[in-house]
C-alpha positions in Angstrom: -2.5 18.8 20.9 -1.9 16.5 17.8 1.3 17.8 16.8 4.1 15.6 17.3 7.3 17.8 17.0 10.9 16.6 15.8 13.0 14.8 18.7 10.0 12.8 19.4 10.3 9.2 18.9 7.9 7.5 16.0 7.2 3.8 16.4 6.4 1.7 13.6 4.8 -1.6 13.4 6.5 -3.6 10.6 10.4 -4.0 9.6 10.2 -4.1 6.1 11.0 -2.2 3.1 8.7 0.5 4.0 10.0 1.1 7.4 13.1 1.1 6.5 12.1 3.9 3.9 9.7 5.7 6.4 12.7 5.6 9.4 15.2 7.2 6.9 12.6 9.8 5.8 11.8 10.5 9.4 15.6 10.9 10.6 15.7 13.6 7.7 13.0 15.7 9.8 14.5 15.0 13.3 12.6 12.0 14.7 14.1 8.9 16.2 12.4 5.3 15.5 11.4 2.8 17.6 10.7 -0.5 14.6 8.8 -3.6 16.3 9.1 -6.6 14.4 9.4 -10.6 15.4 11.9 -11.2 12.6 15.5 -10.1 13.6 16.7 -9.6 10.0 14.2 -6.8 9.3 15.7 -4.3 7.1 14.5 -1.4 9.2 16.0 -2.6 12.1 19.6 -1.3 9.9 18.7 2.3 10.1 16.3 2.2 13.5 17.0 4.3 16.4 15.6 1.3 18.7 13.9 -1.7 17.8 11.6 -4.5 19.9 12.1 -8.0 18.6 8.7 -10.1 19.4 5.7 -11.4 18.3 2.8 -9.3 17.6 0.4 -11.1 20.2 3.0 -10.1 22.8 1.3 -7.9 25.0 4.0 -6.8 27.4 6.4 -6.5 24.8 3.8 -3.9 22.8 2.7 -2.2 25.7 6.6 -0.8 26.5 7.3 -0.4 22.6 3.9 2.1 22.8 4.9 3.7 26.3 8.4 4.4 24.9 7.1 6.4 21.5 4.9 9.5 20.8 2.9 8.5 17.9 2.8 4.7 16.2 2.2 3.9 12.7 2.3 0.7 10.3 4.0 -0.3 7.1 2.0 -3.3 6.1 -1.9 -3.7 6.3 -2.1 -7.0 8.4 -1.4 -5.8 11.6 -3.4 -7.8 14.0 -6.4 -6.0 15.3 -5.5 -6.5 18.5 -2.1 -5.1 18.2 -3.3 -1.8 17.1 -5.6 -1.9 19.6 -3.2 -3.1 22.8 -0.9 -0.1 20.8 -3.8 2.7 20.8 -4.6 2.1 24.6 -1.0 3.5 25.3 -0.1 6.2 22.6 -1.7 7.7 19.3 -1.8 5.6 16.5 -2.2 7.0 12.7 -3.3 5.8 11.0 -6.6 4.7 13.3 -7.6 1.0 13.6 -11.0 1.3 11.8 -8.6 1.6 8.3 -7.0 -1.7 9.4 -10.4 -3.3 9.5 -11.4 -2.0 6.7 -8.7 -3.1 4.3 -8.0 -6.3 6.2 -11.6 -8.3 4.6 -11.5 -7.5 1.5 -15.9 -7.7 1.8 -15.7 -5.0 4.1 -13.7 -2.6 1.8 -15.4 -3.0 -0.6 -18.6 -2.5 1.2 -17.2 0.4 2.3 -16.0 2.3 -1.0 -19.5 1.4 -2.2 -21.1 3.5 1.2 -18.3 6.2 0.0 -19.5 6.3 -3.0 -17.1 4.5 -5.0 -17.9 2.6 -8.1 -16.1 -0.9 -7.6 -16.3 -4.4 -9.4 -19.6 -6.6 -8.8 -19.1 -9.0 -5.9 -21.0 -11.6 -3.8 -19.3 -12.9 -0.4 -19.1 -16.9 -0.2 -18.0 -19.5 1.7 -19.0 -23.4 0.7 -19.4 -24.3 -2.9 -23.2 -23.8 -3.1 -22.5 -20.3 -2.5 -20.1 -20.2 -4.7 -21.9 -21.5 -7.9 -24.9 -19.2 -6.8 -22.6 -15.8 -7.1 -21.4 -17.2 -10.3 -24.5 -16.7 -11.1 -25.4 -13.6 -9.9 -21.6 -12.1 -11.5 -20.9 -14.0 -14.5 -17.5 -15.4 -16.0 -15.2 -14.6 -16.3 -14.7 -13.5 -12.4 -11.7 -13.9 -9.9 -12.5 -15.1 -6.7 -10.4 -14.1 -3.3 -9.6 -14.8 0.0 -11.4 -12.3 2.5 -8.2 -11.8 4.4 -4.4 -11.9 3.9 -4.4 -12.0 0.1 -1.8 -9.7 -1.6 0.4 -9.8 -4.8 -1.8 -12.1 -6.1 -1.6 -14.7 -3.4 -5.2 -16.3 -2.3 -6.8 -15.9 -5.9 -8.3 -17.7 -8.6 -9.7 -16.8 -12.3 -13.2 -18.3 -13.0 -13.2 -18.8 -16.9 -14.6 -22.3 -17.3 -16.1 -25.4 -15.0 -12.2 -26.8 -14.1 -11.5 -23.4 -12.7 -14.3 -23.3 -10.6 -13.3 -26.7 -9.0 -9.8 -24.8 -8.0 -11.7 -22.3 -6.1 -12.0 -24.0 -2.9 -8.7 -26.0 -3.2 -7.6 -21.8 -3.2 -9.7 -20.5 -0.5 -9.4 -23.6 1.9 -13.0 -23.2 2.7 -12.1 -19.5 4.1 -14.7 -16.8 3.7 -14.3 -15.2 -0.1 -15.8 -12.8 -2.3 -16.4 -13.0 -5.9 -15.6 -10.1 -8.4 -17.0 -9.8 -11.8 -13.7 -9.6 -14.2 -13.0 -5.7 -15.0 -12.4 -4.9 -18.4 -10.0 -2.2 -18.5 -7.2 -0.3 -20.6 -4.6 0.9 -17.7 -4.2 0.3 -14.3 -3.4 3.1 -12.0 -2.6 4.3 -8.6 -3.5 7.2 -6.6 -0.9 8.4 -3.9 -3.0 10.6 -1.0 -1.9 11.7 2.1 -4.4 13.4 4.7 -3.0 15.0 7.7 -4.6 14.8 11.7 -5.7 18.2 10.9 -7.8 17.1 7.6 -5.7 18.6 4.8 -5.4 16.4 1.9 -3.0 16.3 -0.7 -2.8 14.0 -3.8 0.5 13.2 -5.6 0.1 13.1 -9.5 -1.3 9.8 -10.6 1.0 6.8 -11.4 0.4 4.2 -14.2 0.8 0.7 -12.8 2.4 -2.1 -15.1 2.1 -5.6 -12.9 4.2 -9.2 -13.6 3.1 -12.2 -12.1 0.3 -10.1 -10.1 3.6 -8.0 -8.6 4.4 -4.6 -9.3 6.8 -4.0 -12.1 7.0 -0.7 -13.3 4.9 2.7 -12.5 4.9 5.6 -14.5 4.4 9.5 -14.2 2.4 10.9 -15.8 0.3 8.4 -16.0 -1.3 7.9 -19.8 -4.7 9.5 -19.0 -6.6 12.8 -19.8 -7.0 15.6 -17.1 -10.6 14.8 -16.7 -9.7 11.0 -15.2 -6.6 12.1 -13.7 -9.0 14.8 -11.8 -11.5 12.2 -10.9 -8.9 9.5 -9.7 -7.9 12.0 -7.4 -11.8 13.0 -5.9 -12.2 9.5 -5.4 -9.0 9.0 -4.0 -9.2 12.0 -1.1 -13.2 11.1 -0.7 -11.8 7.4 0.3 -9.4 9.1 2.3 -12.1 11.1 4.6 -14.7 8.9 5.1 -12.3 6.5 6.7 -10.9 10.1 8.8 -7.7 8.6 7.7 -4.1 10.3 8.9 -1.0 9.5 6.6 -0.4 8.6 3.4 -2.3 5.8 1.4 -2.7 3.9 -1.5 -6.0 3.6 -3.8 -5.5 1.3 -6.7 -7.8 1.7 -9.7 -9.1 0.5 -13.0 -9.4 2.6 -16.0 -11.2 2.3 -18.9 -10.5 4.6 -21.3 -13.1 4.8 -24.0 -15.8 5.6 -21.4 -13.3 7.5 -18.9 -14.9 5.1 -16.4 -12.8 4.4 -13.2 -13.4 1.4 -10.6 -11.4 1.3 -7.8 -9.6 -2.1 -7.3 -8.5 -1.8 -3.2 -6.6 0.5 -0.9 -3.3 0.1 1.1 -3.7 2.3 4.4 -0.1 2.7 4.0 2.7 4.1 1.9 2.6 2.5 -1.5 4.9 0.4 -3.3 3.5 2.4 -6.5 4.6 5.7 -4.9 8.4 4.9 -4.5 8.8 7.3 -7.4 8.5 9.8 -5.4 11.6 9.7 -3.0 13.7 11.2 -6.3 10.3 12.3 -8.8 8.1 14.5 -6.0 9.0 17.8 -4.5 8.3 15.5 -1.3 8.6 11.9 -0.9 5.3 9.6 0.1 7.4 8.7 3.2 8.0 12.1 4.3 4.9 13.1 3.6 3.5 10.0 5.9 5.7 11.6 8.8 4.4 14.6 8.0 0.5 13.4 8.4 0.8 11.8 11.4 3.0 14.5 13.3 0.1 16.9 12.1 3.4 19.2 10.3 2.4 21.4 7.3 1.9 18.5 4.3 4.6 19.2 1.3 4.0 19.7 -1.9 3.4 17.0 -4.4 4.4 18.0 -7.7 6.3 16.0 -10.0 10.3 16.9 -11.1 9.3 16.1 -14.4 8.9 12.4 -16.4 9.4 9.5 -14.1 9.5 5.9 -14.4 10.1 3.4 -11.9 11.1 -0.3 -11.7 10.8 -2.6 -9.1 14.4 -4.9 -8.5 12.3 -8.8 -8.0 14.6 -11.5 -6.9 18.2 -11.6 -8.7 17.6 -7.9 -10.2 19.0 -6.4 -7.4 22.1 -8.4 -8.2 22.6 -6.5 -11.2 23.4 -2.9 -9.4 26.8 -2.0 -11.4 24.7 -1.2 -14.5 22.0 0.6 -12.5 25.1 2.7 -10.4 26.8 3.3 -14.0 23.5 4.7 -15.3 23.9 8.8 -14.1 20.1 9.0 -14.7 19.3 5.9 -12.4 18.7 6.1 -8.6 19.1 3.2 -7.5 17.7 1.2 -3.8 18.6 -1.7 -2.0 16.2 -2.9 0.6 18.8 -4.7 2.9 17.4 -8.1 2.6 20.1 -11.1 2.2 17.7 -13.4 0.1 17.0 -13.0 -3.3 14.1 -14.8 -3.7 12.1 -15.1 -7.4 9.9 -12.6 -6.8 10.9 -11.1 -4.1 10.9 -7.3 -3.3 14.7 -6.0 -2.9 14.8 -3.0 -4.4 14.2 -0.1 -6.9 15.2 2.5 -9.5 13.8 5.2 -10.3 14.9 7.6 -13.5 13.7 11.2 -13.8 13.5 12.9 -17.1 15.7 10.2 -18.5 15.7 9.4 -22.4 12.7 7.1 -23.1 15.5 4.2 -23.9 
């Protein structure tokens, strides 16, 4: 059987933001959570049933966190490998370990979506500065390069335009394998939301329009600005990515769009729930993080509809300190991660407004 029924116990790797949203969501369908994180002030741990505090190379530690659940997850794509797979030798994990090792080397995603069938960006793996000026070469300028691994939010990048950038690149990089990817023209960026169950049913939530600051999320909007024929085809290539990787729960594919020749490359994918889906919680007939519960519990997936016009806004830093105008807004729903530092561009919260005036 793959069906994991409510009163079971859901572990989840991660004690961020995200697991504190997927624990809530799951509470709301009658599962307990098990969180297992090495820092103590993880904002899941608030609203966890249990929680392990320790390291993610600690076997012992994830051996009893996996004998003590009924199905393990994630909330953030850097899981160690071997993690998932001390985790997977004990209990079911969803999603599998071949989407962590996709999305964790950034040359083997994108080899990937091109096997899938996926158009992406030009790139050329490197490693030494040799290599570097030969896939120049081969790509062009402008071009970013980036990190392999452990890049996100902009971290571990670097835009090629002229002969000083290039001499950043390895300052960057460290000397760490890295790809280069030829510089996307494009009009919009935008997100698709997809959730595939251990049975195989796909759904795709409508597709969100993505406005980034400083290489962070900012805002995302619903509908997004695009005609039904790209909206259609974002969402093919989404639940195509989706099946080749035999993927359970919900995931992020973030993609290019260029509107003139209704071209779309896909930019990476999060085999998790998505920062550009928190709309949802307030904007969908069912939340992403219900809908993750939902996949990997192999439960009926909900429906995905939109209530309407939504627009959401990430809360960076000292934002979240201004909640009395957000709580005095009737139209605003407004969500504080739990986290005590306000860093500048930190993630501490959201709002989200449905249907509200366009001021």
């Amino acid at each position: 059987m793959t069906r994991i029924n409510p009163g079971s116990t859901i572990g989840i790797m991660g004690g961020g933001q995200l697991g504190r949203m997927l624990a809530l969501a799951a509470a709301n369908l009658g599962y307990r959570c098990h969180i297992f994180c090495p820092d103590e002030r993880s904002p899941a741990f608030q609203v966890a049933h249990d929680v392990t505090i320790a390291d993610y190379s600690d076997e012992k530690a994830l051996t009893a966190f996996a004998q003590s659940v009924d199905v393990a997850t994630y909330e953030f794509e850097n899981v160690p490998a071997l993690t998932a797979e001390i985790v997977s030798r004990e209990t079911l994990l969803r999603p599998g370990a071949r989407a962590l090792q996709v999305s964790q080397d950034r040359l083997h995603e994108k080899d990937f979506l091109t096997e899938s069938g996926v158009k992406t960006a030009p790139y050329v793996a490197f490693e030494s500065e040799a290599e570097l000026q030969e896939a120049i070469k081969k790509i062009g300028r402008p071009a970013v390069a980036k990190t392999r691994r452990f890049g996100y939010d902009g971290k571990g990048q670097v835009m090629i335009k002229n002969r000083a950038d290039i001499d950043k690149v390895l300052d960057v990089t460290g000397g760490a394998p890295a790809i280069l990817e030829g510089f996307v023209n494009f009009d919009r960026e935008i997100s698709v939301v997809v959730a595939r169950s251990a049975s195989g049913d796909v759904a795709a939530f409508p597709v969100g329009e993505n406005v980034h600051s400083n290489h962070v999320l900012d805002t995302t909007d619903v509908p997004a600005q695009i005609n039904d024929m790209v909206e259609a085809k974002a969402k093919v290539m989404a639940t195509r990515i989706a099946n080749s990787l035999e993927y359970v729960g919900v995931m992020g594919v973030e993609m290019f769009v260029n509107d003139g020749a209704g071209e779309i490359i896909v930019n990476e994918i999060a085999p998790r729930v998505h920062n550009s889906g928190h709309w949802t919680i307030e904007g969908a007939e069912t939340s992403q993080f219900e809908q993750h519960i939902r996949a990997i519990c192999d439960l009926p997936l909900g429906p995905t509809d939109a209530r309407g016009r939504v627009h959401m806004k990430n809360l960076l830093g000292k934002e979240i300190l201004e909640f009395d105008k957000y709580l005095a807004d009737p139209k605003a729903h407004y969500h504080h991660y739990g986290k005590q530092d306000p860093r500048p561009g930190r993630k501490m919260g959201h709002v989200t407004w449905v249907n509200a005036d366009e001021d």
